[in-house]
gemmi code that builds the backbone of each chain (N, CA, C; Angstrom):
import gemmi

chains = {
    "A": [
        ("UNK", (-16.593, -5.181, 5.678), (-15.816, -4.067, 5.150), (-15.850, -4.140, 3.633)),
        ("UNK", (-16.034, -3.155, 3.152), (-16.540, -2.749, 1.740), (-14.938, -3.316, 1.198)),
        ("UNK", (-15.121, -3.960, -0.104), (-13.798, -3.849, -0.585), (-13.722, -3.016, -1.706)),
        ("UNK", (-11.836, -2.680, -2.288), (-11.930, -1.667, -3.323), (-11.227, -2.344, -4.417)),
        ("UNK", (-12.196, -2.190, -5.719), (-11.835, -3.599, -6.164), (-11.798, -2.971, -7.527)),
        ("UNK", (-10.762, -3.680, -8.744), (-9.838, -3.550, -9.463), (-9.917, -4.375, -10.534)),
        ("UNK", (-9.788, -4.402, -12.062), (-9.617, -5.376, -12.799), (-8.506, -6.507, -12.365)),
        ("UNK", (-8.637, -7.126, -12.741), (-7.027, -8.302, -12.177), (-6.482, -8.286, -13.012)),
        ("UNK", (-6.243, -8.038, -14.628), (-5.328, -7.829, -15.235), (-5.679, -6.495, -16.551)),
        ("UNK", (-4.917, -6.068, -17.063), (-4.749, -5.308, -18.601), (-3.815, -6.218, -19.308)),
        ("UNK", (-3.909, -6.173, -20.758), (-2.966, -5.981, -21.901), (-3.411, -5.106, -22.439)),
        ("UNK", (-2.515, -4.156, -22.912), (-2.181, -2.880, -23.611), (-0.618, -3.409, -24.813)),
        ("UNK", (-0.807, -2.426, -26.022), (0.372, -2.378, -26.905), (0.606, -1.094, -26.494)),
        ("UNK", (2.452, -0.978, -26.820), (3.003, -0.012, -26.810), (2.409, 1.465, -27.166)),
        ("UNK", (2.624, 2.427, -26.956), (2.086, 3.526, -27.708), (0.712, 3.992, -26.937)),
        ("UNK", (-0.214, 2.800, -26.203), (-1.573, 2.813, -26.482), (-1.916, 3.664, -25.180)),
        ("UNK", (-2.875, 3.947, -25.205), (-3.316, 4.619, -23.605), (-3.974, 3.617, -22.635)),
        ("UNK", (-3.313, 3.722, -21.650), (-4.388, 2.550, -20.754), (-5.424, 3.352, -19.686)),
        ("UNK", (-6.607, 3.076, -19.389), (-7.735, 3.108, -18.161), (-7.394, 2.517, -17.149)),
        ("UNK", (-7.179, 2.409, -15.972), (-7.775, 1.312, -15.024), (-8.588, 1.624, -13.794)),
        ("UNK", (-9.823, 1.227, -13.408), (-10.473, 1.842, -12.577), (-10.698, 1.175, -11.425)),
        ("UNK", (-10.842, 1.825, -10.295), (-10.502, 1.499, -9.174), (-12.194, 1.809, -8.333)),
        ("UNK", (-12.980, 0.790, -7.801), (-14.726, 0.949, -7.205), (-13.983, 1.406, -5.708)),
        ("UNK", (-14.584, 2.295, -5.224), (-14.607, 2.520, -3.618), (-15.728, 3.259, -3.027)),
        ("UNK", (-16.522, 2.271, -2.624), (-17.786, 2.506, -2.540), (-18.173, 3.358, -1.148)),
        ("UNK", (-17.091, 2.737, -0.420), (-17.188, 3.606, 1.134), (-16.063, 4.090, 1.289)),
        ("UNK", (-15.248, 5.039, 0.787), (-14.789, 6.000, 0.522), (-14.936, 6.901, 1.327)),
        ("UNK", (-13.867, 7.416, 2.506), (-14.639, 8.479, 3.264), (-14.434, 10.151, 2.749)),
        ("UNK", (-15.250, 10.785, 2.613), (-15.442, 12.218, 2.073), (-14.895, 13.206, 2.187)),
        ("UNK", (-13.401, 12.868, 2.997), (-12.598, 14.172, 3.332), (-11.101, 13.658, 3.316)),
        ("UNK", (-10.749, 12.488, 2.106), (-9.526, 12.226, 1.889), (-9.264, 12.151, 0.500)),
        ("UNK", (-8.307, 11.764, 0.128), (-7.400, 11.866, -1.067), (-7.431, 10.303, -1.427)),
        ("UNK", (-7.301, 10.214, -2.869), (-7.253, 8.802, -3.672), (-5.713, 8.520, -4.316)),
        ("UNK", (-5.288, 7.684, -4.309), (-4.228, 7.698, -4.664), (-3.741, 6.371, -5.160)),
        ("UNK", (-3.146, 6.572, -6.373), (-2.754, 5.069, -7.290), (-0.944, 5.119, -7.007)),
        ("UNK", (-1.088, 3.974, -7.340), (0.390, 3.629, -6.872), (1.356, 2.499, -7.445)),
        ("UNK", (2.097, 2.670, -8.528), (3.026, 0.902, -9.616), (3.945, 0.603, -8.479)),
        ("UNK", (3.671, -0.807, -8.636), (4.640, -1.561, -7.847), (5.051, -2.601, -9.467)),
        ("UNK", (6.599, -2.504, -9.503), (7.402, -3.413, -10.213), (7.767, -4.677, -9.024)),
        ("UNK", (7.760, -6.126, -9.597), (8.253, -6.931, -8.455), (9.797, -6.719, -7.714)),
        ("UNK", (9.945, -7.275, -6.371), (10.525, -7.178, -5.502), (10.785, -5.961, -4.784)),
        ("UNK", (9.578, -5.097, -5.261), (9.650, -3.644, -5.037), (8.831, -3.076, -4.100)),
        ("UNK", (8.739, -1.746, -3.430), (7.486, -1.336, -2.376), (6.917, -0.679, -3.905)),
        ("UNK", (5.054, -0.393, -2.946), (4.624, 0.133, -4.369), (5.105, 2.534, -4.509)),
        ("UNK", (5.350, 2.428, -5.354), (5.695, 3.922, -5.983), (4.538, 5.050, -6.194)),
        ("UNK", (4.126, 5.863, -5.770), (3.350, 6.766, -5.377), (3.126, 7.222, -7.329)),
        ("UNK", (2.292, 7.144, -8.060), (1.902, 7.793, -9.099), (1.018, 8.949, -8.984)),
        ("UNK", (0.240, 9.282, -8.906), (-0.653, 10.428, -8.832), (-1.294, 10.556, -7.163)),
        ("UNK", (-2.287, 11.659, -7.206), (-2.879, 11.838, -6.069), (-4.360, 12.781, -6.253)),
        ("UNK", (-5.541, 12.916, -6.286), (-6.336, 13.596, -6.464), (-7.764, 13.445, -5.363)),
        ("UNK", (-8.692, 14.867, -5.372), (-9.454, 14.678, -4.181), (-10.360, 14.646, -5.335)),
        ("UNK", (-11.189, 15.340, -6.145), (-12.355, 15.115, -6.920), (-11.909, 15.693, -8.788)),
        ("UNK", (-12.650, 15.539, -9.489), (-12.091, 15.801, -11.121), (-10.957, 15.410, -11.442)),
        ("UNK", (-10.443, 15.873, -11.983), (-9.151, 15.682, -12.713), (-8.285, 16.248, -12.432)),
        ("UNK", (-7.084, 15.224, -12.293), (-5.385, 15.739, -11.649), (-4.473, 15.337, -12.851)),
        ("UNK", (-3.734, 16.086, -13.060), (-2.641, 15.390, -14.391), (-1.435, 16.204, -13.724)),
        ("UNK", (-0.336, 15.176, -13.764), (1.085, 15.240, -13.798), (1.828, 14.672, -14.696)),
        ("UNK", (2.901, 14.649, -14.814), (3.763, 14.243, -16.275), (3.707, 12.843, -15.898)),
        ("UNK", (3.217, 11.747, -15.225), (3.192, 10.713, -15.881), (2.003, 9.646, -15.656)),
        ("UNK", (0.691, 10.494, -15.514), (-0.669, 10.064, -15.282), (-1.587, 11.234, -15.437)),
        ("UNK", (-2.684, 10.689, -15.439), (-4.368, 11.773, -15.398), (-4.885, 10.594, -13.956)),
        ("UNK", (-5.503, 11.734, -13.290), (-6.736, 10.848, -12.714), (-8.127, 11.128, -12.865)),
        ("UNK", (-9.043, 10.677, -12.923), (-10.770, 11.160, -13.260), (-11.168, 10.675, -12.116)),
        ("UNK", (-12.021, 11.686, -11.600), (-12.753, 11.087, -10.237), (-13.856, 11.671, -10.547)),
        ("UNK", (-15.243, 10.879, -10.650), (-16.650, 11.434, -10.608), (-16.918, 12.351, -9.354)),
        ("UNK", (-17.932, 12.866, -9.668), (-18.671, 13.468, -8.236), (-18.992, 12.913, -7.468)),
        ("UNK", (-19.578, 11.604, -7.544), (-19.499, 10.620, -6.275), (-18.611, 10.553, -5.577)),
        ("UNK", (-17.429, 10.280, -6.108), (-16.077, 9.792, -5.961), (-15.844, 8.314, -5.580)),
        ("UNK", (-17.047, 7.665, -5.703), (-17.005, 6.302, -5.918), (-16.161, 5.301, -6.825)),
        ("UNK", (-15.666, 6.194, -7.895), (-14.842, 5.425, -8.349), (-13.652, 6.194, -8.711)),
        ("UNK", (-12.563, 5.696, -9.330), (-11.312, 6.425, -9.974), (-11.134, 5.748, -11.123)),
        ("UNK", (-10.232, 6.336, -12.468), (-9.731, 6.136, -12.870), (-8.181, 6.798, -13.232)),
        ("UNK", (-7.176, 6.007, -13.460), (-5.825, 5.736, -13.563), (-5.594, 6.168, -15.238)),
        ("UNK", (-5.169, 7.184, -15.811), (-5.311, 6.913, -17.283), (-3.375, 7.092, -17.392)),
        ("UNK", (-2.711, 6.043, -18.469), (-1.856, 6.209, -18.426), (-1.688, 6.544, -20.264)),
        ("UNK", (-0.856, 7.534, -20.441), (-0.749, 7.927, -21.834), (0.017, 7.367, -22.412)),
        ("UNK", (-0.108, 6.600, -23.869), (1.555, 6.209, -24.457), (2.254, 5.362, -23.705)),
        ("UNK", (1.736, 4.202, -23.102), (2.120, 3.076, -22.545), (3.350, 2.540, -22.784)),
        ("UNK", (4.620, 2.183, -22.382), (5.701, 1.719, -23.061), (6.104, 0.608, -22.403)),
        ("UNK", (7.073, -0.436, -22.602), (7.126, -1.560, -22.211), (7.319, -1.460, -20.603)),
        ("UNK", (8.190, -0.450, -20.469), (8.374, -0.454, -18.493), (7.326, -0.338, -17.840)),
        ("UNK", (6.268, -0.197, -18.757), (4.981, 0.595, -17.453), (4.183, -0.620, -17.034)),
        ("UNK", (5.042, -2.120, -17.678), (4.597, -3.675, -17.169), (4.802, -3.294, -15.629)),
        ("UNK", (3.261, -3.525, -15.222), (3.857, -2.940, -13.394), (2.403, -3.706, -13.043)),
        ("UNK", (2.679, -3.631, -11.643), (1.212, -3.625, -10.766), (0.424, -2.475, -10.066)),
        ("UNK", (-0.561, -2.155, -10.207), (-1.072, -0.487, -10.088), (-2.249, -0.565, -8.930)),
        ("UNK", (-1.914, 0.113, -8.335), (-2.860, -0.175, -6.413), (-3.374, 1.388, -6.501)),
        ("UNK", (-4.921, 1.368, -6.358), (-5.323, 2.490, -5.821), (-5.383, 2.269, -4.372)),
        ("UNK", (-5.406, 3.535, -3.339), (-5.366, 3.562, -2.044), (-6.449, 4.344, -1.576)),
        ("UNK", (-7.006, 4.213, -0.699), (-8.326, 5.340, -0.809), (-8.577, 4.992, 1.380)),
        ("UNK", (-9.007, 6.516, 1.795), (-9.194, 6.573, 2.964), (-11.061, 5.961, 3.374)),
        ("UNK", (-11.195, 4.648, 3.809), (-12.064, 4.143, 4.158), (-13.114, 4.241, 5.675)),
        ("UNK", (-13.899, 4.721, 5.888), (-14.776, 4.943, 6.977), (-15.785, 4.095, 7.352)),
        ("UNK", (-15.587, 3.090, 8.437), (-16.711, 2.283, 8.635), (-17.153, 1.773, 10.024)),
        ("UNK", (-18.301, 1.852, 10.524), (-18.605, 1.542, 11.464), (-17.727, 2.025, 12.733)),
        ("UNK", (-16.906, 3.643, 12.195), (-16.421, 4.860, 13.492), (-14.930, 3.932, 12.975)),
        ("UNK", (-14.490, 3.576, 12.124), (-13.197, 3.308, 11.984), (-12.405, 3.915, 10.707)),
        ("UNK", (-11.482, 4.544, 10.911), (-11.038, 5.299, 9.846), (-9.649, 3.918, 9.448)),
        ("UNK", (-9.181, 3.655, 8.022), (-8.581, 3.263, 7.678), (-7.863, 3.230, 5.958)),
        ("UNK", (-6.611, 2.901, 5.806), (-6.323, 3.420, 4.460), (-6.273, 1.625, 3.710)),
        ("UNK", (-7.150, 1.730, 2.691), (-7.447, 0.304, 1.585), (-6.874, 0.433, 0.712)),
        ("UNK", (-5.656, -0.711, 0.351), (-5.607, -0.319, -0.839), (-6.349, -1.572, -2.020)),
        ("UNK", (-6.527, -1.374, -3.243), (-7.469, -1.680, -3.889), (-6.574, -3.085, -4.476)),
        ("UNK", (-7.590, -4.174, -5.033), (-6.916, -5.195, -5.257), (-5.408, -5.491, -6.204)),
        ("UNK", (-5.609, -4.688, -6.893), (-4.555, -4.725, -8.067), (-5.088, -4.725, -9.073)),
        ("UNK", (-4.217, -4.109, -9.899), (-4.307, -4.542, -11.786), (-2.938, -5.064, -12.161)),
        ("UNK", (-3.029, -5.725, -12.755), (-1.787, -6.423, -13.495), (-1.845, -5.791, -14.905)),
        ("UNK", (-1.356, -5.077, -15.540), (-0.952, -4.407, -16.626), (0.327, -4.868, -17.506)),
        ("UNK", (-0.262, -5.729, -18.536), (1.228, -6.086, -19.122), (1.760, -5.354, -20.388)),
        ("UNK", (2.163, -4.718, -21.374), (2.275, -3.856, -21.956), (3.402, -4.580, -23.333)),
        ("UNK", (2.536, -5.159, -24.234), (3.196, -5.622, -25.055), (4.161, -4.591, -26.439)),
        ("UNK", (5.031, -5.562, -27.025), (5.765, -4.804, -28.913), (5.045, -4.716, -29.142)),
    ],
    "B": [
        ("UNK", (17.916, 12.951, -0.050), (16.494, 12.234, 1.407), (16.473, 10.897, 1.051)),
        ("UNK", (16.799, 9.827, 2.566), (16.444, 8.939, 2.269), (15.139, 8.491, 2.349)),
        ("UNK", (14.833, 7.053, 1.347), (13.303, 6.700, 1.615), (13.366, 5.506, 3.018)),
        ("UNK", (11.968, 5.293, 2.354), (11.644, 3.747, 3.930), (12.704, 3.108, 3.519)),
        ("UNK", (13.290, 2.675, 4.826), (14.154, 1.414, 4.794), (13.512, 0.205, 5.761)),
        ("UNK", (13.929, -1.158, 5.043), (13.333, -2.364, 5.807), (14.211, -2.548, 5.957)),
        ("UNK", (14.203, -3.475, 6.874), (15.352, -5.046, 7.219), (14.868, -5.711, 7.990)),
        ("UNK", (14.932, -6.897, 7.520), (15.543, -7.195, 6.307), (14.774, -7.536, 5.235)),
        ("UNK", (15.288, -7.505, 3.560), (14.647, -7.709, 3.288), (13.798, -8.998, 2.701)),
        ("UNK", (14.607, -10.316, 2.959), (14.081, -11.557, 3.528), (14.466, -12.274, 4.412)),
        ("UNK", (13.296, -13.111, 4.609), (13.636, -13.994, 6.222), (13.145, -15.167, 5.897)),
        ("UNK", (13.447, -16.277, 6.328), (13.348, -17.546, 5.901), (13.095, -17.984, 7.101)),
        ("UNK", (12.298, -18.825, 8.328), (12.053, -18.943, 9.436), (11.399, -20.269, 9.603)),
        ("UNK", (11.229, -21.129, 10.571), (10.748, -22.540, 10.979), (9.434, -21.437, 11.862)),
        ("UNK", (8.156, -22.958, 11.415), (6.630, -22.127, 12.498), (7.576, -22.605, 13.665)),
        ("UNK", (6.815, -21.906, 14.511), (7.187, -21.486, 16.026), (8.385, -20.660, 16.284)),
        ("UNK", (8.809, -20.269, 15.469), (10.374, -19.373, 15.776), (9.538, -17.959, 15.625)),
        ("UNK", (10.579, -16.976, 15.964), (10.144, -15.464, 16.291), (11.106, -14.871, 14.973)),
        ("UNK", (10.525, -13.925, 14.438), (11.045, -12.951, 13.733), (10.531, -11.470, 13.874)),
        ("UNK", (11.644, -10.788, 13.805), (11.501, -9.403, 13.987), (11.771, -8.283, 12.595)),
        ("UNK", (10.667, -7.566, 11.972), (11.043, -6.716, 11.369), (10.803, -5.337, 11.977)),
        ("UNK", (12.049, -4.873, 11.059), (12.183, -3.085, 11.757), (11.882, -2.434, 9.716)),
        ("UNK", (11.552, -0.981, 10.581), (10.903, -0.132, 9.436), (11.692, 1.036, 9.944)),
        ("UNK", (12.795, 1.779, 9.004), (13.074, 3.062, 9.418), (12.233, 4.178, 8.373)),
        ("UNK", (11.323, 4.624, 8.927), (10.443, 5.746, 8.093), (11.526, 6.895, 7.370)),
        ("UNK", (10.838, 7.507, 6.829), (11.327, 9.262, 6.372), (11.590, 9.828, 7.771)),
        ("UNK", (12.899, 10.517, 8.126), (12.994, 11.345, 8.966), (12.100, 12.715, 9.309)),
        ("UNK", (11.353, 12.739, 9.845), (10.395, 13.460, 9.975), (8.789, 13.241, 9.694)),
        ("UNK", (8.699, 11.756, 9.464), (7.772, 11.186, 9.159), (6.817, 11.057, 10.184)),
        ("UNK", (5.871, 11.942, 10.970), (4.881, 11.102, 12.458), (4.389, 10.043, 12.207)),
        ("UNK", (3.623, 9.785, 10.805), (2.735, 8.723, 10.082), (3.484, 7.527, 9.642)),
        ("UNK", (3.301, 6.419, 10.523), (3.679, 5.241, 9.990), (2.945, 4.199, 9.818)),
        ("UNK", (2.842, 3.203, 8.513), (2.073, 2.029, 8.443), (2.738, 0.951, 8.032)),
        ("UNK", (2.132, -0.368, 8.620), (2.408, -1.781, 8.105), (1.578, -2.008, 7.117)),
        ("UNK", (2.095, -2.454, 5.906), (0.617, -3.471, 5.476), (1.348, -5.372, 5.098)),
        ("UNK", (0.391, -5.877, 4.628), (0.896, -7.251, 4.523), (0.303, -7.660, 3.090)),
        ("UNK", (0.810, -8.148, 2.065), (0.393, -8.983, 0.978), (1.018, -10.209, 1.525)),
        ("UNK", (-0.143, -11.360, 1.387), (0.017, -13.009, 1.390), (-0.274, -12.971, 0.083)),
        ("UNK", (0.516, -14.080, -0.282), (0.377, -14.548, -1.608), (-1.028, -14.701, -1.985)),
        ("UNK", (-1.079, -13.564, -3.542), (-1.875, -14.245, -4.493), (-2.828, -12.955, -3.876)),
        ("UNK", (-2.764, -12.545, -3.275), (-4.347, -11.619, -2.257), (-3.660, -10.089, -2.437)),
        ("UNK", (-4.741, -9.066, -2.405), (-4.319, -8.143, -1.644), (-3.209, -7.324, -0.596)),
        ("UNK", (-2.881, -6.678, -0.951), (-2.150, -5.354, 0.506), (-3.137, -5.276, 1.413)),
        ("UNK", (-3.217, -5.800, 2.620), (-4.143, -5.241, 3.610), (-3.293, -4.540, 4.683)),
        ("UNK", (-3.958, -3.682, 5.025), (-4.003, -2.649, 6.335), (-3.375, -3.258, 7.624)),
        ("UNK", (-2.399, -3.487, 8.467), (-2.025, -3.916, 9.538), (-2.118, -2.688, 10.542)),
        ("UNK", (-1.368, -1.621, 10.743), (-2.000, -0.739, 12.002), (-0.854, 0.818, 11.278)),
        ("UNK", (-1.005, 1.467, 11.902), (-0.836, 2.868, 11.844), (-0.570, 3.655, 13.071)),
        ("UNK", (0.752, 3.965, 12.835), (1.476, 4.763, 13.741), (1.795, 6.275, 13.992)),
        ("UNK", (0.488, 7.061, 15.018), (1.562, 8.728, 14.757), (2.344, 9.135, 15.858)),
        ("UNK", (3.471, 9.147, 15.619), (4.123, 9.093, 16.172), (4.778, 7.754, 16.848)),
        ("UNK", (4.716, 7.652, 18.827), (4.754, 6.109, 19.091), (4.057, 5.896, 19.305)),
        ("UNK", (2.569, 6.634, 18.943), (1.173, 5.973, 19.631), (0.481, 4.978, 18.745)),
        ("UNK", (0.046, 4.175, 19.070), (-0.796, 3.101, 17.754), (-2.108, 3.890, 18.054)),
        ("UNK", (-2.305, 4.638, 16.488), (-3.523, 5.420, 15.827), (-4.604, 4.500, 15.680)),
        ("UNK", (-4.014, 2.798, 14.672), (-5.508, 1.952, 14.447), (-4.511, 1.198, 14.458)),
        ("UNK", (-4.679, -0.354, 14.923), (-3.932, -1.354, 15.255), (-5.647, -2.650, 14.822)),
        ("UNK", (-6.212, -2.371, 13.951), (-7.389, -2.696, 13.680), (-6.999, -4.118, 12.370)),
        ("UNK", (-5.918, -3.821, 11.691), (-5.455, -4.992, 10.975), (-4.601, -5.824, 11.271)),
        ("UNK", (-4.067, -5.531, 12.555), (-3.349, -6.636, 12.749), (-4.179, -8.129, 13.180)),
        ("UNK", (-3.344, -9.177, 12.913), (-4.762, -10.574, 12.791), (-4.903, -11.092, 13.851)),
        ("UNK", (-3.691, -11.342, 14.499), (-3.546, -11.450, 15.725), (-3.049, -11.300, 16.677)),
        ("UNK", (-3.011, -11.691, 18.145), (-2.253, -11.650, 19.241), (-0.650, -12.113, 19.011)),
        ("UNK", (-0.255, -12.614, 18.256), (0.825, -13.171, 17.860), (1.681, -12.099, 16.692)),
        ("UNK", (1.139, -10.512, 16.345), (1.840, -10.147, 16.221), (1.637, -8.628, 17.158)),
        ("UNK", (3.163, -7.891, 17.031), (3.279, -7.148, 17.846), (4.320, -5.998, 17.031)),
        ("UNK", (3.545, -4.936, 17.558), (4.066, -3.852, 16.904), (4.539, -2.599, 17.769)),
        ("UNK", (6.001, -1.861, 17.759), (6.224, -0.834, 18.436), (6.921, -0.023, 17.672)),
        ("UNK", (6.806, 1.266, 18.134), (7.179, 2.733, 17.811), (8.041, 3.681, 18.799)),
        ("UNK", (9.152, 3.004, 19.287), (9.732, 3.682, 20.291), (10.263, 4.852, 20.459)),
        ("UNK", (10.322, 5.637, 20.814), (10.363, 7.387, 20.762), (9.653, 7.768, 19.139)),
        ("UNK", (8.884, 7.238, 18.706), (8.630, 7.858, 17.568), (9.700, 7.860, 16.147)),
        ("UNK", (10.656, 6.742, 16.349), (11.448, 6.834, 15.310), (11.114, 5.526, 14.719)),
        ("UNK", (12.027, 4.722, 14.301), (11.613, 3.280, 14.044), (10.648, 2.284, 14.331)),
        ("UNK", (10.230, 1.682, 13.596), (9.482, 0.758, 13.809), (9.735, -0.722, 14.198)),
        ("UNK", (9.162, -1.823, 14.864), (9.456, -3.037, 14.623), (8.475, -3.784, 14.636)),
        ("UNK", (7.847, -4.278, 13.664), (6.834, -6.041, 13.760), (7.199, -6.887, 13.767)),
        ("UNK", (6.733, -7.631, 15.086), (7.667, -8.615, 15.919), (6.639, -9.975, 15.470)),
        ("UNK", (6.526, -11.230, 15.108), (5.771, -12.259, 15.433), (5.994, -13.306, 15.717)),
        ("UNK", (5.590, -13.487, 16.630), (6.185, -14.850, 17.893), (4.761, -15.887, 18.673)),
        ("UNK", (4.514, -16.683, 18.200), (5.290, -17.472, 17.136), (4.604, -17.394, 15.864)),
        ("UNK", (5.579, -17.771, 15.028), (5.313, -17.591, 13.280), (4.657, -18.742, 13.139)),
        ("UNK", (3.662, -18.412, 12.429), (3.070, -19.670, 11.633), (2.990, -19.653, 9.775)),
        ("UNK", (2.363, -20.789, 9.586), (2.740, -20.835, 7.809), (1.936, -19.642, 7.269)),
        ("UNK", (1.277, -19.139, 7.628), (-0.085, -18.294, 6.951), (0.548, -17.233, 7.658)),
        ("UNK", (1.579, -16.634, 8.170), (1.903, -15.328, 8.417), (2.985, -14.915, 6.553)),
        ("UNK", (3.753, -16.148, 6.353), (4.155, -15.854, 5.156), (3.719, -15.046, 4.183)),
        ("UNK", (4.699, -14.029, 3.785), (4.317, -12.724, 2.727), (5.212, -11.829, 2.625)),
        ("UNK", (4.756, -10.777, 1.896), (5.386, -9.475, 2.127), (4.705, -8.139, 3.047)),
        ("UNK", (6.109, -8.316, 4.021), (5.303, -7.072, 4.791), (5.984, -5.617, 4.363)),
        ("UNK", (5.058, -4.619, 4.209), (5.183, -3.308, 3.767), (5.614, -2.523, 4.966)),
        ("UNK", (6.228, -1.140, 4.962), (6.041, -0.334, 5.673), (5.877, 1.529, 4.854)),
        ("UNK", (5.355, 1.787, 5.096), (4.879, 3.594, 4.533), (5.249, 4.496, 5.707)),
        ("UNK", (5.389, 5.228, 5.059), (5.527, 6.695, 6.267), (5.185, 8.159, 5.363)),
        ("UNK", (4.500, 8.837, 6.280), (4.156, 10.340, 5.166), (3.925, 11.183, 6.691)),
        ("UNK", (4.741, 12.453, 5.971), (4.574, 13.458, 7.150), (2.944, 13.710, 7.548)),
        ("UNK", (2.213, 14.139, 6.805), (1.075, 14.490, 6.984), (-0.378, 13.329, 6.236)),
        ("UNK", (-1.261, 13.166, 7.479), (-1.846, 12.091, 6.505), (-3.111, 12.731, 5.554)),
        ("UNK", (-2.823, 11.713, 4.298), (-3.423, 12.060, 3.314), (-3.370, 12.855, 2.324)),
        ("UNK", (-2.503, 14.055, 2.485), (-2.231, 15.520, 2.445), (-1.108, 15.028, 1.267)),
        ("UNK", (-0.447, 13.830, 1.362), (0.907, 13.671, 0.014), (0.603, 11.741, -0.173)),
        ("UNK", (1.484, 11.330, -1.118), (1.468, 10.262, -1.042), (2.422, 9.793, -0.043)),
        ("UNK", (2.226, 8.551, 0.046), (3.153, 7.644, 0.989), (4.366, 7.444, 0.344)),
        ("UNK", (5.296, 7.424, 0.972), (6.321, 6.411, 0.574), (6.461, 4.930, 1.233)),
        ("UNK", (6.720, 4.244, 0.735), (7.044, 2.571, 1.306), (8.254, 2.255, 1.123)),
        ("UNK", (8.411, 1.537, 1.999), (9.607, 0.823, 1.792), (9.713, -0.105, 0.904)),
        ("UNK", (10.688, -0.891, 0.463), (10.583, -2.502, -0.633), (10.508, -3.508, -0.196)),
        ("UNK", (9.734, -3.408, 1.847), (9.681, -4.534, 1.677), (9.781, -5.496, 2.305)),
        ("UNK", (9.296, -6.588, 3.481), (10.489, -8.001, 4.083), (9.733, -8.653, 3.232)),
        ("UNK", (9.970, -9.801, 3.181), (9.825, -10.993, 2.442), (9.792, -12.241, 3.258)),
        ("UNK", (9.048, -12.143, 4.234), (8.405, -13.767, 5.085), (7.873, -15.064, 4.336)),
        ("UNK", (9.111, -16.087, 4.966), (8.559, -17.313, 4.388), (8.367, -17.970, 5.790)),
        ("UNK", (7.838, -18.448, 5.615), (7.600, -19.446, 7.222), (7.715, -20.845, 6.783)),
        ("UNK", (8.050, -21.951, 6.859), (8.246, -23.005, 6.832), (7.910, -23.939, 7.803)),
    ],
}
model = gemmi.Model(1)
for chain_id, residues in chains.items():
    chain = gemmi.Chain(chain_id)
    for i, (resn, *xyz) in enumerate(residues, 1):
        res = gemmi.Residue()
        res.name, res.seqid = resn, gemmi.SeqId(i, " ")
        for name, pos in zip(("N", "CA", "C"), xyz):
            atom = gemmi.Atom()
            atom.name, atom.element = name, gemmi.Element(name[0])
            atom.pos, atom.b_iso = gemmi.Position(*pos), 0.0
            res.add_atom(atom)
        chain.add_residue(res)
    model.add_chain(chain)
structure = gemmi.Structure()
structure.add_model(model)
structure.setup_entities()
């Protein structure tokens, strides 16, 4: 099973914009991608949602190529709370099995 | 509206003892999932519920755990017997329609096995 795989960490300063991109190589072609901050002792929190190009809501962008092999997470103006853990989720198809992956993590720490 | 609720949300347990977690979804939720982070690793996939039918029961690891959906409301993952490597956090999600919105999750049990 293909995995969907993630930087293991960011540092970012305040203010700054962060990337984080999310590989999903077997990706199945008729679902939705979806990133998601988990703060500890917490479930993770639904941030954006997009099927192909670009989705923006007030507190993310997402970029999805035409492949849709990969994602990116862009967060604007980073501020100290956005110290989180960030999971893309993506609907996976393999060998007649449909299933939802979510991607390893990024650790994002967000310094003064 | 309430969100997922767990309980509990930790458990402290001896291997060979049984523990039971329950998942109350979104009211109106058909779509329900487990997932599991073990320390240090990944969220992986445990099984998926629409309604009380098990949709994919494809992540669960083993025979030793057990999962039900009785009339379609609550959930419970049962594992009997616990061993040290079941220790983690188990998730639960629920979304009316799949794919179509994000999930919500719950915050959570918190398995230690000892």
């Amino acid at each position: 099973l293909a995995k969907t795989t993630q930087p293991i960490s960011m540092d970012s300063y305040e203010g700054q914009e962060v990337n984080i991109t999310c590989s999903h190589n077997n990706i199945a072609t008729n679902d939705y991608i979806t990133w998601y901050q988990q703060f500890p002792s917490q479930g993770p929190r639904f941030i954006i949602q997009g099927y192909k190009t670009k989705v923006t809501n007030e507190v993310a962008s997402l970029f999805i190529p035409a492949d849709r092999k990969s994602s990116t997470l862009s967060l604007p103006r980073v501020s100290l709370s956005d110290t989180a853990v960030y999971y893309c989720l993506v609907g996976v198809s393999t060998s007649g099995t449909y299933k939802y992956i979510f991607g390893t993590g990024t650790r994002l720490k967000v310094l003064a | 509206e309430a969100g997922v609720t767990q309980f509990p949300s930790h458990s402290v347990i001896e291997k060979g003892q049984t523990v039971t977690l329950r998942c109350d979804p979104i009211s109106g939720h058909d779509n329900l999932y487990w997932y599991r982070r073990v320390m240090g690793k990944e969220i992986k996939f445990l099984l998926h519920f629409v309604k009380e039918s098990k949709q994919d029961e494809s992540g669960m690891p083993n025979n030793r755990f057990l999962a039900e959906r009785t009339g379609g409301t609550y959930s419970t993952l049962k594992v009997q017997p616990a061993e040290l490597e079941d220790s983690g956090v188990y998730f639960c999600a629920s979304s009316q329609v799949r794919g179509e919105e994000g999930y919500t999750f719950g915050s959570g049990t918190r398995l230690t096995v000892v």
